[in-house]
N, C-alpha and C positions, 0 to 999 in steps of 0.2 A: 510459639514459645514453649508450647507444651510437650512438643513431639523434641524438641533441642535439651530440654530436662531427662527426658526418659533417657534417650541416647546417651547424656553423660554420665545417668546413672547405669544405665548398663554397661559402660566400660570402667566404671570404678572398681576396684576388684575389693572383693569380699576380705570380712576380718576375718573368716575362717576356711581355710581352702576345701574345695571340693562339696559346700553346700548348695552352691549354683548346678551343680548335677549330680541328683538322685539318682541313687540305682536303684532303686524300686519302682518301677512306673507304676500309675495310672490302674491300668488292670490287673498289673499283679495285684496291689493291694486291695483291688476288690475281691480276687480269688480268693485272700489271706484271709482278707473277714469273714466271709465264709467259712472259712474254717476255724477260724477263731470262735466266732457266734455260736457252731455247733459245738466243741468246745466246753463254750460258758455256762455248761449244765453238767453240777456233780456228777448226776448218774451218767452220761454221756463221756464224761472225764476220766470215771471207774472203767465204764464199758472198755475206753481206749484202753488205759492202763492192764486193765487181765488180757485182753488182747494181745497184745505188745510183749507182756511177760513170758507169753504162751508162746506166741509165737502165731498160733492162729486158736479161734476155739468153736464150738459149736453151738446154736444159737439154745441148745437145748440145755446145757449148762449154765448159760448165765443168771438165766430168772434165779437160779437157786442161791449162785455166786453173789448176787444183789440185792435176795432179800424182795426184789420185784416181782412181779405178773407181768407173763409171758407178754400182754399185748402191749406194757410197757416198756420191756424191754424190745419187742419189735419196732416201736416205734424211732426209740431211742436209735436202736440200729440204721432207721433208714435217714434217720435224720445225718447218722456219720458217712452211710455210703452215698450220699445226695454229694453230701458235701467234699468228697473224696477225700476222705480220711481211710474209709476201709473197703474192701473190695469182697464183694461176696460170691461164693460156691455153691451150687446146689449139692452134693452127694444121697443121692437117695432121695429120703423128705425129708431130710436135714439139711438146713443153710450151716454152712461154714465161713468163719470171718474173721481175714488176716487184715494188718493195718497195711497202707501203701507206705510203706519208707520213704518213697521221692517226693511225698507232699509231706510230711512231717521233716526230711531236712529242708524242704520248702519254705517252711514254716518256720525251723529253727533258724537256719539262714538270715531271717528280718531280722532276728536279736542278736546277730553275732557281732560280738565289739571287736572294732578295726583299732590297730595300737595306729597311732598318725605319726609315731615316730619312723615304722617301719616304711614308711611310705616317701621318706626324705634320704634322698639319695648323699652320699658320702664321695 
């Protein structure tokens, strides 16, 4: 009896189309918290942000740029390139460190509101 409920309920169709299939799987969004979680920390947030603006910057600049000590800011950094947020360059003894664009529209991507009217054909 119990397997003849499920079955009816899974051909009932939904009040709202398209929630019976996610486009986010499974592992995407554990990749996403990842990068979210590293993210969830102002200085981590800033660090992205001067990045970003800059376009890329050098790890020798930041401590000053934040106000922080160099081993907090290194830290902060490895927590962003762990999490592939930023990709880093040795030049010299300098690390250098650009953001990765395809995980940040990765990222943007999950929050993007779909109109549902475009999606009803005329």
């Amino acid at each position: 009896m119990l397997d003849a409920t499920v079955q009816e309920s899974a051909l009932r169709p939904l009040c709202c189309p398209g929630l019976d299939d996610p486009s986010l799987s499974e592992a995407e969004a554990e990749e996403i918290v990842v990068m979210l979680k590293a993210l969830a920390d102002p200085v981590r947030l800033r660090l992205m942000n001067l990045i970003a603006r800059g376009g890329e910057a050098c790890a020798c600049d930041l401590p000053a740029a934040l106000g922080r000590s160099q081993p907090t800011v290194s830290h902060h950094l490895k927590v962003l390139v762990e999490a592939g947020l930023l990709e880093r360059e040795k030049r010299g003894k300098w690390a250098w460190f650009a953001v990765r664009t395809e995980q940040l529209q990765a990222l943007g991507g999950v929050f993007q509101i779909v109109d549902p009217a475009a999606h009803i054909s005329t």
